[in-house]
PyMOL CGO cylinders between C-alpha atoms (Angstrom):
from pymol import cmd
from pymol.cgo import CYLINDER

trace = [
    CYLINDER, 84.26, 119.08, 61.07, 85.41, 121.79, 63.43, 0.3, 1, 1, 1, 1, 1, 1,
    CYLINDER, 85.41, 121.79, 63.43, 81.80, 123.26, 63.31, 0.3, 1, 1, 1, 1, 1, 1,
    CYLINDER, 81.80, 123.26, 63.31, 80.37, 119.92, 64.38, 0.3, 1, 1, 1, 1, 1, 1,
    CYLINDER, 80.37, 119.92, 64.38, 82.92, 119.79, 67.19, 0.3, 1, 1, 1, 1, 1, 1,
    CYLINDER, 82.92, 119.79, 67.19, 82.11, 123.24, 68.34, 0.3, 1, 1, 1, 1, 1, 1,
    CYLINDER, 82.11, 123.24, 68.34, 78.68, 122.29, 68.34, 0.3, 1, 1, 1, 1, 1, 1,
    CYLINDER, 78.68, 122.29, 68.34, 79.32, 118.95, 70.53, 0.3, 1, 1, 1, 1, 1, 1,
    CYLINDER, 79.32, 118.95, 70.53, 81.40, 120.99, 73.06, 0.3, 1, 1, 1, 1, 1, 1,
    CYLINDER, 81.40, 120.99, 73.06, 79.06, 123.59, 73.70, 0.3, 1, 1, 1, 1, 1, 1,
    CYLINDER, 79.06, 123.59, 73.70, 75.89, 121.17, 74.06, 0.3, 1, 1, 1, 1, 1, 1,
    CYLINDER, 75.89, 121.17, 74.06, 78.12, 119.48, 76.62, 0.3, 1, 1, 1, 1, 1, 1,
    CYLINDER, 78.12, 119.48, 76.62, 78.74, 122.76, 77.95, 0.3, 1, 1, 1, 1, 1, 1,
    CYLINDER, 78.74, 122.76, 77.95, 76.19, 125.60, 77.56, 0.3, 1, 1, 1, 1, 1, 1,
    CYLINDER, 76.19, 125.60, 77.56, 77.31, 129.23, 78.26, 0.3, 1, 1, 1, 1, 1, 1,
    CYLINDER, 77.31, 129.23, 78.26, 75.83, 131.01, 81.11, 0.3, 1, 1, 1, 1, 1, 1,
    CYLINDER, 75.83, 131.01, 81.11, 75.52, 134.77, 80.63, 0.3, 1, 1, 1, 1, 1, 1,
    CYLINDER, 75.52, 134.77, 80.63, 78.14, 136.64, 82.96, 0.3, 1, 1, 1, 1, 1, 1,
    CYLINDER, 78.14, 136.64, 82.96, 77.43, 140.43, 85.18, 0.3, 1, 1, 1, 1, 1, 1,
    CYLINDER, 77.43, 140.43, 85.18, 80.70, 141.94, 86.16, 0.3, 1, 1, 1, 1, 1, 1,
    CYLINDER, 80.70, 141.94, 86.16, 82.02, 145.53, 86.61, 0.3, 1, 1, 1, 1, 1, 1,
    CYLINDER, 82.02, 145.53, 86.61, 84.79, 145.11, 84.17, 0.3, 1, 1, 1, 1, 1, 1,
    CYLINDER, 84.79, 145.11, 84.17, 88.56, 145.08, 85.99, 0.3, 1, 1, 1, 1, 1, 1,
    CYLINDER, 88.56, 145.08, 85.99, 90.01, 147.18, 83.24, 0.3, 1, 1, 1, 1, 1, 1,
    CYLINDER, 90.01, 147.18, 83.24, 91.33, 150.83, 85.13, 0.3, 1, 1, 1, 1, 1, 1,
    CYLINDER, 91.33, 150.83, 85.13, 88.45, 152.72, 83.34, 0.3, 1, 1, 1, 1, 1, 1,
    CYLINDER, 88.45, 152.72, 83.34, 88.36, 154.94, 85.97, 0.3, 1, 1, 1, 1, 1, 1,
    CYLINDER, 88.36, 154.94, 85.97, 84.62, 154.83, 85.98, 0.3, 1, 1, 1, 1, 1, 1,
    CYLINDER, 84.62, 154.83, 85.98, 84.26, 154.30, 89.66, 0.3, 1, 1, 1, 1, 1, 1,
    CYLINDER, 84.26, 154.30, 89.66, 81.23, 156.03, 91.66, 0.3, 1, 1, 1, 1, 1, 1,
    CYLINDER, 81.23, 156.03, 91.66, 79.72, 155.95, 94.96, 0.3, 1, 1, 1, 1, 1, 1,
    CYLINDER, 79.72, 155.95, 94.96, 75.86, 156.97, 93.20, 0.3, 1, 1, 1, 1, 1, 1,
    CYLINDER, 75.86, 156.97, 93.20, 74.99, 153.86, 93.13, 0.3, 1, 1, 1, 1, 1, 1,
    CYLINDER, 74.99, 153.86, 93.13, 75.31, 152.68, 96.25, 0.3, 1, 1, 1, 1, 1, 1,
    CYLINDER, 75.31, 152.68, 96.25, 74.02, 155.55, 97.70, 0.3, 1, 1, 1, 1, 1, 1,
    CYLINDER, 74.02, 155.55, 97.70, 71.15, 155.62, 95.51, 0.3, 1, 1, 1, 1, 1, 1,
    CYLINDER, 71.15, 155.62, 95.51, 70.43, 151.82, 96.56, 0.3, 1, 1, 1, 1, 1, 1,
    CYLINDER, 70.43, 151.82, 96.56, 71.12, 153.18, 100.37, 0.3, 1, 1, 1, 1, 1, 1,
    CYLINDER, 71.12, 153.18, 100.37, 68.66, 155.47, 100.07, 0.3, 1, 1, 1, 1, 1, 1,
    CYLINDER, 68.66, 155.47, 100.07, 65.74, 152.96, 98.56, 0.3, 1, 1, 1, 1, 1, 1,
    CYLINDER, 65.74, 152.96, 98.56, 66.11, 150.37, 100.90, 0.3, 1, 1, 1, 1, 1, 1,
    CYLINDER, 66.11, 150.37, 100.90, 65.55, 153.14, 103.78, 0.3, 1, 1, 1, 1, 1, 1,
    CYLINDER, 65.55, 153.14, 103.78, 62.19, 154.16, 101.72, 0.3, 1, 1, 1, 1, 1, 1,
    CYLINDER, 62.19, 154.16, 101.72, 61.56, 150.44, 101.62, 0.3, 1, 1, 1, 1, 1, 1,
    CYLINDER, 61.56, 150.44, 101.62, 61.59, 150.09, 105.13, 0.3, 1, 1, 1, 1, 1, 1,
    CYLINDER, 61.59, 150.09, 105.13, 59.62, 153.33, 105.64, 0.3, 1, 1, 1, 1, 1, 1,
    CYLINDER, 59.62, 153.33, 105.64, 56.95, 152.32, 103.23, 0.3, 1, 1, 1, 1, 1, 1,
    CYLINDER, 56.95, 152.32, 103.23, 56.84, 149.00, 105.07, 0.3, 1, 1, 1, 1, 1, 1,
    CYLINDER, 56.84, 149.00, 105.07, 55.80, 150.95, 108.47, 0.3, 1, 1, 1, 1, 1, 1,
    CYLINDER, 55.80, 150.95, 108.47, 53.44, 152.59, 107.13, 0.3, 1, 1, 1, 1, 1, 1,
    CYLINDER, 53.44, 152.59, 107.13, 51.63, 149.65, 106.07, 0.3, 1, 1, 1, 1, 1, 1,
    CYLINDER, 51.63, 149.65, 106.07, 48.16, 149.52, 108.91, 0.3, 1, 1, 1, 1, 1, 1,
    CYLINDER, 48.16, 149.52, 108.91, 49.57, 146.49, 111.69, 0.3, 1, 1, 1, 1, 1, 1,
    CYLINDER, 49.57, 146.49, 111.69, 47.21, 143.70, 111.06, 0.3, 1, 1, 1, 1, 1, 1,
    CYLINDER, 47.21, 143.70, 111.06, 46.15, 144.71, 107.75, 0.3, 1, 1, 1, 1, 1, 1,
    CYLINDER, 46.15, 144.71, 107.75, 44.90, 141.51, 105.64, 0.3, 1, 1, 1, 1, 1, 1,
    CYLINDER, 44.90, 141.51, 105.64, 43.72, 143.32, 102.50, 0.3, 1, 1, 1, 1, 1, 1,
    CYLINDER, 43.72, 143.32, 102.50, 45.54, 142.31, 99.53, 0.3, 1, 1, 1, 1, 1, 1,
    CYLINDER, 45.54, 142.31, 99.53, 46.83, 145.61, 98.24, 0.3, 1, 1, 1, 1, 1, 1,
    CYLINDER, 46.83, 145.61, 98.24, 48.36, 145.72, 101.75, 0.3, 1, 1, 1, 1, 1, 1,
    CYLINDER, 48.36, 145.72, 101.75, 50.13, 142.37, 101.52, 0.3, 1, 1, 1, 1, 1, 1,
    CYLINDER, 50.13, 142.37, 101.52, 50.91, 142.99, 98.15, 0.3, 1, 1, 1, 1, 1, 1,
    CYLINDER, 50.91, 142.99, 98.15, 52.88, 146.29, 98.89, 0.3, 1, 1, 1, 1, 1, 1,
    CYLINDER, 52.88, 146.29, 98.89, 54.70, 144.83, 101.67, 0.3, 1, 1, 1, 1, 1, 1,
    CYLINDER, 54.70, 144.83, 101.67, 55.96, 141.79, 99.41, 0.3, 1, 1, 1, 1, 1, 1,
    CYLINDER, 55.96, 141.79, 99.41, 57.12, 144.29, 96.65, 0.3, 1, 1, 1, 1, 1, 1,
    CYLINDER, 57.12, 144.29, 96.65, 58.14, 146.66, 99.13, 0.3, 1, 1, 1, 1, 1, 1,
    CYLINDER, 58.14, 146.66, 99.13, 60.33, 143.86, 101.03, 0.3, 1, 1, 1, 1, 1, 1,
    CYLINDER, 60.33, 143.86, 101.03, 61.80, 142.06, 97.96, 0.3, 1, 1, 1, 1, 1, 1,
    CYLINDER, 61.80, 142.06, 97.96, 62.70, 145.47, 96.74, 0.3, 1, 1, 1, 1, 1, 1,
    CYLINDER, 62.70, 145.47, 96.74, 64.67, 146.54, 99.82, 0.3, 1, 1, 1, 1, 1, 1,
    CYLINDER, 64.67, 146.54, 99.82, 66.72, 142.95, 99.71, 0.3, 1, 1, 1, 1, 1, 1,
    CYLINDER, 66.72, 142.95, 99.71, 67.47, 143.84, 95.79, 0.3, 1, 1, 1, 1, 1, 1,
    CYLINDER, 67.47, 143.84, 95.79, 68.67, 147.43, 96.42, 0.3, 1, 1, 1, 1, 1, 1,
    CYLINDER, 68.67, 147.43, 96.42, 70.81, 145.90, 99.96, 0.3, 1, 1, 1, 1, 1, 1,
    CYLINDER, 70.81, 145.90, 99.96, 72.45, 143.20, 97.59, 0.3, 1, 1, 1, 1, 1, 1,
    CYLINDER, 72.45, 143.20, 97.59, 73.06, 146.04, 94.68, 0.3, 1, 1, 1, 1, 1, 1,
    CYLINDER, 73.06, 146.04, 94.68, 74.41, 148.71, 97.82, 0.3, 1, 1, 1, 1, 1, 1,
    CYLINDER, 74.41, 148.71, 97.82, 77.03, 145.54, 99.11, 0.3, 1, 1, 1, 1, 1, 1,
    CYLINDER, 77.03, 145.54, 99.11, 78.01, 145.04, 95.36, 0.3, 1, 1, 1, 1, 1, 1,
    CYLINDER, 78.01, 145.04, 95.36, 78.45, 148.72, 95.12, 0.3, 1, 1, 1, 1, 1, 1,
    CYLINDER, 78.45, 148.72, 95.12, 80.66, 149.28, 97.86, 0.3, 1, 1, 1, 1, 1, 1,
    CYLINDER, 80.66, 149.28, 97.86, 82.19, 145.74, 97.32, 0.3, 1, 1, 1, 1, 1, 1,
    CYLINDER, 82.19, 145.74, 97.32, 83.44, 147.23, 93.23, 0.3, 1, 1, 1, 1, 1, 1,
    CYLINDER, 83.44, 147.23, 93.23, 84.65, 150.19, 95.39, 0.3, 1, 1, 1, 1, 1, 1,
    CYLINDER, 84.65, 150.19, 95.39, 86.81, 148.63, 97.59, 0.3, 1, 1, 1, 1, 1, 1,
    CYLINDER, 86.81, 148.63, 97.59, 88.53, 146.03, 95.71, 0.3, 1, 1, 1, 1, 1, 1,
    CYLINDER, 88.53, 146.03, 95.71, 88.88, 147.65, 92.22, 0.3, 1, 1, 1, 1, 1, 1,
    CYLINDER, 88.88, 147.65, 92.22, 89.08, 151.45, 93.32, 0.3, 1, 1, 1, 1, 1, 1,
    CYLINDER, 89.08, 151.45, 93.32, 90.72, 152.07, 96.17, 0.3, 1, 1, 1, 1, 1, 1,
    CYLINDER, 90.72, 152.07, 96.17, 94.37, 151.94, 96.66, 0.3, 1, 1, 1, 1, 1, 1,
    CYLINDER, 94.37, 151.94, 96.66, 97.05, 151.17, 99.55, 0.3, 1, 1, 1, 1, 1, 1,
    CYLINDER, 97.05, 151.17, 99.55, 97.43, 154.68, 99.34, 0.3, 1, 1, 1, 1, 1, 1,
    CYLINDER, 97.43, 154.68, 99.34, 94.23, 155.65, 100.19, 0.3, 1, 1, 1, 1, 1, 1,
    CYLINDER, 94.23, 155.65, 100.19, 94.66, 153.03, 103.24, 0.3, 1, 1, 1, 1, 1, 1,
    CYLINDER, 94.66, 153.03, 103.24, 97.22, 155.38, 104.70, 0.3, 1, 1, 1, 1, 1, 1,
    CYLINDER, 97.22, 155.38, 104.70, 95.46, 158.42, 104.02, 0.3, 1, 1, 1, 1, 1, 1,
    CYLINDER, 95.46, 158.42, 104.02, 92.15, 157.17, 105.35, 0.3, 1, 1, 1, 1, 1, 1,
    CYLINDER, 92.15, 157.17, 105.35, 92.84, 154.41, 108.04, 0.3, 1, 1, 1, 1, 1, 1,
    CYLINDER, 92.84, 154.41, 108.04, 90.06, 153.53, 109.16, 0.3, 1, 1, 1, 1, 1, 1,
    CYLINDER, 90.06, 153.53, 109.16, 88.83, 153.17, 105.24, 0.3, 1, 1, 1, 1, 1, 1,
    CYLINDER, 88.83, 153.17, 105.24, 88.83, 149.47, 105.68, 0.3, 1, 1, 1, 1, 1, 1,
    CYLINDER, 88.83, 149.47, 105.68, 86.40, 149.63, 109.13, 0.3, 1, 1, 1, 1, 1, 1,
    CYLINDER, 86.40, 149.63, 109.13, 84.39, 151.88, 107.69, 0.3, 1, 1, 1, 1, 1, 1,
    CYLINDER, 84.39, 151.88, 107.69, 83.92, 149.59, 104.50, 0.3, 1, 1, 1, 1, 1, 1,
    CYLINDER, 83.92, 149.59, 104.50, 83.37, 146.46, 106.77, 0.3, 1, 1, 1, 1, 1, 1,
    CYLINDER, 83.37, 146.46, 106.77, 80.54, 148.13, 108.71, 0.3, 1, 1, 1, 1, 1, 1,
    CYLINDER, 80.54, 148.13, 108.71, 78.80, 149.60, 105.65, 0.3, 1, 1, 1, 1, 1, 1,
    CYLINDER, 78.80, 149.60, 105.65, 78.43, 146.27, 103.95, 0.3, 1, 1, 1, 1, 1, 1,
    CYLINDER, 78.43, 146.27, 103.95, 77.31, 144.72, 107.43, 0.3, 1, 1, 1, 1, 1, 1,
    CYLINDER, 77.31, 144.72, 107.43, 75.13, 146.78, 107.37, 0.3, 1, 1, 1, 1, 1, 1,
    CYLINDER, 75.13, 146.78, 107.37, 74.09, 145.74, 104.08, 0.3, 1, 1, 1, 1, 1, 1,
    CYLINDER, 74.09, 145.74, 104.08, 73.30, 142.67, 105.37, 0.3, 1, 1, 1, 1, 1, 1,
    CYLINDER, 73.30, 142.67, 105.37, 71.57, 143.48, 108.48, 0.3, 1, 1, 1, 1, 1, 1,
    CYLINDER, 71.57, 143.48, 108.48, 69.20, 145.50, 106.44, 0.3, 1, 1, 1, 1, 1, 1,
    CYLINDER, 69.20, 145.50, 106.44, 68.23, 142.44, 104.88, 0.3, 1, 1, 1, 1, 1, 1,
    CYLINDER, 68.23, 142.44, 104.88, 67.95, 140.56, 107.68, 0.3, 1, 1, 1, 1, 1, 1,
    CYLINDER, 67.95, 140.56, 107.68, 65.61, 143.38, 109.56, 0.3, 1, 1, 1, 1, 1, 1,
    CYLINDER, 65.61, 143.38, 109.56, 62.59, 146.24, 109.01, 0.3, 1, 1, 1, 1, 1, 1,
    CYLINDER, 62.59, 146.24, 109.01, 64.31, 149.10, 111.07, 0.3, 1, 1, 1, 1, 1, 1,
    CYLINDER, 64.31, 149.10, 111.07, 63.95, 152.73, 109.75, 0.3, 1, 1, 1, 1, 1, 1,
    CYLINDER, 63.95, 152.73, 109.75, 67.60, 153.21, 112.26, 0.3, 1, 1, 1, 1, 1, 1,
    CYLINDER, 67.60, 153.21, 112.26, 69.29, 150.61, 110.54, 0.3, 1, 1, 1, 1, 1, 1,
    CYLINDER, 69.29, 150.61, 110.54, 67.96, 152.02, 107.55, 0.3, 1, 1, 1, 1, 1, 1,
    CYLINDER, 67.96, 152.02, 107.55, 69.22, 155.22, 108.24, 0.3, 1, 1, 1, 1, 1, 1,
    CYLINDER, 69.22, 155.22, 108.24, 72.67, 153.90, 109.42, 0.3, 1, 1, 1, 1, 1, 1,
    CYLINDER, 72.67, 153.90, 109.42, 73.43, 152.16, 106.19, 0.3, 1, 1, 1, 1, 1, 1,
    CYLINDER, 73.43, 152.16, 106.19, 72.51, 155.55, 104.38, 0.3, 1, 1, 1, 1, 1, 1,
    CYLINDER, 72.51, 155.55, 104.38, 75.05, 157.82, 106.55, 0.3, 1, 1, 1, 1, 1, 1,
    CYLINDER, 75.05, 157.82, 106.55, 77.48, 154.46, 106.33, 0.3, 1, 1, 1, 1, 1, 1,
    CYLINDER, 77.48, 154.46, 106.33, 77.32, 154.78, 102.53, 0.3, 1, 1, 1, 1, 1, 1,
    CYLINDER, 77.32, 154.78, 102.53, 77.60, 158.63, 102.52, 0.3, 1, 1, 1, 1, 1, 1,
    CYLINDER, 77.60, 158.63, 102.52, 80.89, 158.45, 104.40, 0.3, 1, 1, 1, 1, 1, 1,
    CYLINDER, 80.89, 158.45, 104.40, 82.29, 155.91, 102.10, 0.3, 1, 1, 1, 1, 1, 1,
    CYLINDER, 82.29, 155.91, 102.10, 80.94, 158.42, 99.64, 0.3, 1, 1, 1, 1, 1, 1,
    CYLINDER, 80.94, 158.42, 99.64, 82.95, 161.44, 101.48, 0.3, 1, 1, 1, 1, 1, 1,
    CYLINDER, 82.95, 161.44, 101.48, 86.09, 159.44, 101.53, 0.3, 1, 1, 1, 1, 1, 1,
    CYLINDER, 86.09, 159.44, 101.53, 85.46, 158.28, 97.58, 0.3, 1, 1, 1, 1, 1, 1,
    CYLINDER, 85.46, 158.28, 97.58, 85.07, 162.55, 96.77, 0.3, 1, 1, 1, 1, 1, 1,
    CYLINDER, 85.07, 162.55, 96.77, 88.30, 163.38, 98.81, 0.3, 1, 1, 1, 1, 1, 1,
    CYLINDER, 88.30, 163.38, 98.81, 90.38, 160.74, 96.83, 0.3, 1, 1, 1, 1, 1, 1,
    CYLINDER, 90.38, 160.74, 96.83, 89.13, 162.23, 93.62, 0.3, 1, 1, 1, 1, 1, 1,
    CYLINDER, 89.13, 162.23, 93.62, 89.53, 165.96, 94.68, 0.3, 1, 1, 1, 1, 1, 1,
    CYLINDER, 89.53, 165.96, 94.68, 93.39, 164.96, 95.47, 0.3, 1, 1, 1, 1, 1, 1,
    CYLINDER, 93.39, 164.96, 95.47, 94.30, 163.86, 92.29, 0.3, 1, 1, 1, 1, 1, 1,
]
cmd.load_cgo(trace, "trace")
């Protein structure tokens, strides 16, 4: 009877599989990632200039797509990055050792967005040093421990 139940409920109410960093202090924490990501999206937008202006040929349009949906993917995973950063890793304490920690993480995942939003190899290239210094200020923490 229970089975049956069990059943019933969960046809009413399928599960949906779940992505999360976990919350648990594991102390895995690292800024790689998002500097990784940082660093594709400004090859994205490189490879995207280099594509011939006016170009109709298929391979062309076809590079750019893939080029462009990649560069939104790794500016979504860079904002998620820095996101897991800031609200599971860093502490009050590292508020009052680095004050302007929370401006700095504001503007890098602004930047985030705006590098969805645009092609600019200077956005680009802002969201990489952005995600560096967040990376800087990540490596000091560590090294004070």
């Amino acid at each position: 009877m229970k089975f049956i139940f069990s059943q019933f409920l969960t046809s009413l109410f399928p599960s949906k599989t779940a992505f999360a960093h976990c919350d648990v202090p594991c102390g895995i924490y690292d800024p790689k990632p998002a500097q990784i990501a940082a660093a594709t999206v400004f090859k994205m937008v490189t490879l995207i200039d280099d594509i011939p202006q006016g170009s109709t040929s298929v391979e062309d349009r076809n590079k750019f797509v893939r080029c462009v949906l990649t560069k939104e993917e790794h500016a979504r995973k860079c904002k998620e990055e820095i996101l897991i950063l800031w609200t599971d890793y860093f502490k009050p304490e590292h508020v009052e050792n680095f004050p302007n920690l929370h401006d700095v993480i504001w503007k890098t995942t602004k930047l985030c967005s705006q590098n969805k939003q645009h092609v600019s190899k200077e956005m680009a290239q802002q969201l990489v040093d952005a995600v560096n210094e967040v990376a800087d200020i990540f490596n000091q923490t560590k090294a004070a421990k």
